[in-house]
C-alpha positions in Angstrom: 93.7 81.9 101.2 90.6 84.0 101.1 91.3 87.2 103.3 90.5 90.6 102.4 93.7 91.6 100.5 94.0 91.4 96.8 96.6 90.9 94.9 94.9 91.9 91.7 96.1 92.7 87.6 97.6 96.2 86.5 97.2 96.6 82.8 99.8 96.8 80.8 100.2 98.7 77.4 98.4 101.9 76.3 94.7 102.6 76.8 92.6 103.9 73.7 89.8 106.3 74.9 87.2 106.7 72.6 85.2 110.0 72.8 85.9 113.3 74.6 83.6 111.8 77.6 86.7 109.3 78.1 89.2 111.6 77.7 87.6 113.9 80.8 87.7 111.2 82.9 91.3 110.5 82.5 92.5 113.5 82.5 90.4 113.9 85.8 91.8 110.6 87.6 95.2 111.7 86.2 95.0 115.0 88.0 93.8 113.6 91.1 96.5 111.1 91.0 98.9 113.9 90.5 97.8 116.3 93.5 97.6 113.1 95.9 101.0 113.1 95.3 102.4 116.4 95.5 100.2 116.8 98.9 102.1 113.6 100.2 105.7 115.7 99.0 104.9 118.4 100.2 103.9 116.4 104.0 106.8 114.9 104.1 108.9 117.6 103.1 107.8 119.5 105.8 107.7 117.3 108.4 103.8 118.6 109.7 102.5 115.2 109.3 102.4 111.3 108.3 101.3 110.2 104.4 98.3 108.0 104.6 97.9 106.2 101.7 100.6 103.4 100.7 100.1 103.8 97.3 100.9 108.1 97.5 104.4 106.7 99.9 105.1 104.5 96.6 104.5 107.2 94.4 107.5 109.5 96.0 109.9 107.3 94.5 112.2 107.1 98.3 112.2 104.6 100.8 109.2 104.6 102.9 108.0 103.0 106.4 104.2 102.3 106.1 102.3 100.9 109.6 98.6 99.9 109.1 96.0 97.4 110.3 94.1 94.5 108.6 91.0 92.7 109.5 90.8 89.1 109.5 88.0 87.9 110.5 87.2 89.4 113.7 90.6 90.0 114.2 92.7 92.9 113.9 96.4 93.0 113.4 99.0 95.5 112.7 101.9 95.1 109.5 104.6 97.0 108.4 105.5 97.7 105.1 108.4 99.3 103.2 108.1 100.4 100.4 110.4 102.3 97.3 109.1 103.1 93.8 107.6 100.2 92.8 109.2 98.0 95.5 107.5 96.8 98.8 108.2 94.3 101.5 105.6 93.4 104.1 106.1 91.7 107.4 103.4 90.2 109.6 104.0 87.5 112.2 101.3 85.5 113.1 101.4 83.0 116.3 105.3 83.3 116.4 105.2 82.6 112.5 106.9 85.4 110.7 105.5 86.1 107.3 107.1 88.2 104.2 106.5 89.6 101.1 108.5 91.1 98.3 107.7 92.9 95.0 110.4 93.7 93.1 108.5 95.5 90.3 108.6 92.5 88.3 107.9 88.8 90.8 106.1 88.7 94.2 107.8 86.3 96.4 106.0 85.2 99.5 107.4 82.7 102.2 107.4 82.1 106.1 110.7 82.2 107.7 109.4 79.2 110.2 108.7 76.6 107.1 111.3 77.9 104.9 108.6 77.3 101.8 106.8 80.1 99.8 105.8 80.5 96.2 106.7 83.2 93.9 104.6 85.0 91.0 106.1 86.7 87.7 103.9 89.3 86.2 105.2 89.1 82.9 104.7 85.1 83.1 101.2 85.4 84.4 100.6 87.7 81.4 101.6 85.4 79.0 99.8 82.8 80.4 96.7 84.1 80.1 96.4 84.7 76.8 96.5 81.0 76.2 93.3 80.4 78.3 89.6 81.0 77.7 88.0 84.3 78.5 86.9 82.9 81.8 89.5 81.5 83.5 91.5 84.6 82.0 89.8 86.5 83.5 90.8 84.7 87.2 94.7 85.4 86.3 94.5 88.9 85.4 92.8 89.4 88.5 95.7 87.7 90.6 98.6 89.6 89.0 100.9 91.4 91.3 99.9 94.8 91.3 103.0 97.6 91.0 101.0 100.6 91.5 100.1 99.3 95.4 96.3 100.4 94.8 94.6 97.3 94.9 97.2 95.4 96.8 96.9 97.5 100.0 93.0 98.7 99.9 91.4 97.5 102.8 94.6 99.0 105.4 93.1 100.9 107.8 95.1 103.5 109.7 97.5 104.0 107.5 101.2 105.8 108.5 104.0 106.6 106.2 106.9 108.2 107.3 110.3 108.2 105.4 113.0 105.5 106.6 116.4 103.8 105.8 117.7 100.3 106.2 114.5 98.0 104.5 116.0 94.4 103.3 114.4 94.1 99.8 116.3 91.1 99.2 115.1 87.3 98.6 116.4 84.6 100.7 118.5 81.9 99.0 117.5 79.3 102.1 113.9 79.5 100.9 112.3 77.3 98.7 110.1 78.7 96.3 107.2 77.0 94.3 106.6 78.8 90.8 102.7 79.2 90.6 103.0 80.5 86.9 105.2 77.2 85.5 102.7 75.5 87.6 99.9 76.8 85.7 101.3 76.4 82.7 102.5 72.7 83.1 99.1 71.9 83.9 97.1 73.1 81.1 99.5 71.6 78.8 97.9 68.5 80.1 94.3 69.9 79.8 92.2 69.5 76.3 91.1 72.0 74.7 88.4 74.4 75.7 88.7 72.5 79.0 88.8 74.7 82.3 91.2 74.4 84.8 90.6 72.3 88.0 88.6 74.3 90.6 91.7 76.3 92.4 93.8 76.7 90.4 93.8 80.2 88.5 93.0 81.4 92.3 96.4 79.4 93.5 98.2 82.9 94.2 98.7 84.3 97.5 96.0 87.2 97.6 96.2 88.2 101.0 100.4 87.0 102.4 100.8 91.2 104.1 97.7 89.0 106.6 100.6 86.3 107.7 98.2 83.9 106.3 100.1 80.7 105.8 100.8 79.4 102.7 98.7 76.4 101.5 101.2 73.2 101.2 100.0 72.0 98.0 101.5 75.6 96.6 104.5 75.0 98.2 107.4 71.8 97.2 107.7 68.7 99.9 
């Protein structure tokens, strides 16, 4: 899939800033972080307006209803996401096809309900995978890992609307068949030589765009 919509890495571990020129700059995009927030408390504490940023609904820590649009092509559709914490479950449904996906703070599962096939992607596998590749085709991973924070995953919605709500099914479906893209990866380098690069495809084999109802390529998913 190449849509808009990025499913990209969130570092993990602690950042060393060297110099006080670093320091000001974090501390700045920490306080900006910080007062994003509080403004999205306080508009939904006080009921004089809708949060419009997923990633400030995510950062209340409660269960959140989030309605936006996305652009495919020339095409725009509305989605709906929940989200809680870390958590988020989007549904789009394209040509009758409904289309889901779930982050659970740790895997991303994506399927369609019509094919009963999707794929799922373990952050801490991907990150373990990549440090057994070259710098370049490292590089491709981190930029495909699932992203908790919500920032890059959901920064081309337009219209944004987050209001609180109740009742969002976080769970995965037992009647789905999932394809493991990290054990996929990793069974196929161990049949690459050294220095090699992976096939063309490959280290971009994640969903980057399922909240679009794109359909998931069939050589991602099981027969």
């Amino acid at each position: 899939m190449k849509q808009t919509m990025k499913i990209a890495a969130v570092a993990a571990g602690v950042l060393l800033l060297v110099g006080c020129g670093n320091k000001a700059v974090n501390n700045s995009d920490d306080a900006d972080t910080k007062n994003a927030r509080e403004m999205a408390q306080e508009q939904v504490q006080s009921g004089s307006g809708v949060v419009g940023s997923i990633k400030d609904a995510m950062g209340l820590g409660r269960e959140m209803k989030c309605t936006y649009k996305m652009k495919i092509g020339n095409e725009e559709m509305e989605t709906i996401t929940y989200v809680n914490g870390k958590k988020y479950m989007t549904e789009s449904v394209i040509a009758g096809n409904t289309q889901k996906m779930v982050f659970d703070g740790e895997t991303m599962y994506s399927w369609s309900e019509k094919e009963k096939k999707g794929t799922k992607v373990d952050m801490a596998c991907m990150k373990e995978l990549e440090k057994d590749l070259p710098d370049t085709e490292s590089e491709k991973i981190t930029e495909n890992v699932p992203d908790p924070t919500g920032e890059k995953t959901f920064e081309d919605a337009m219209d944004v609307k987050c209001e609180e709500a109740g009742g969002a099914d976080f769970s995965i479906p037992t009647d789905v068949v999932f394809a493991d893209q990290c054990e996929m990866m990793r069974n196929l380098m161990k049949n690459i030589p050294g220095g090699a690069n992976m096939p063309k495809g490959m280290s971009q084999g994640i969903p980057e765009n399922m909240p679009s109802g794109v359909n998931i390529p069939n050589m991602n998913s099981p027969e």
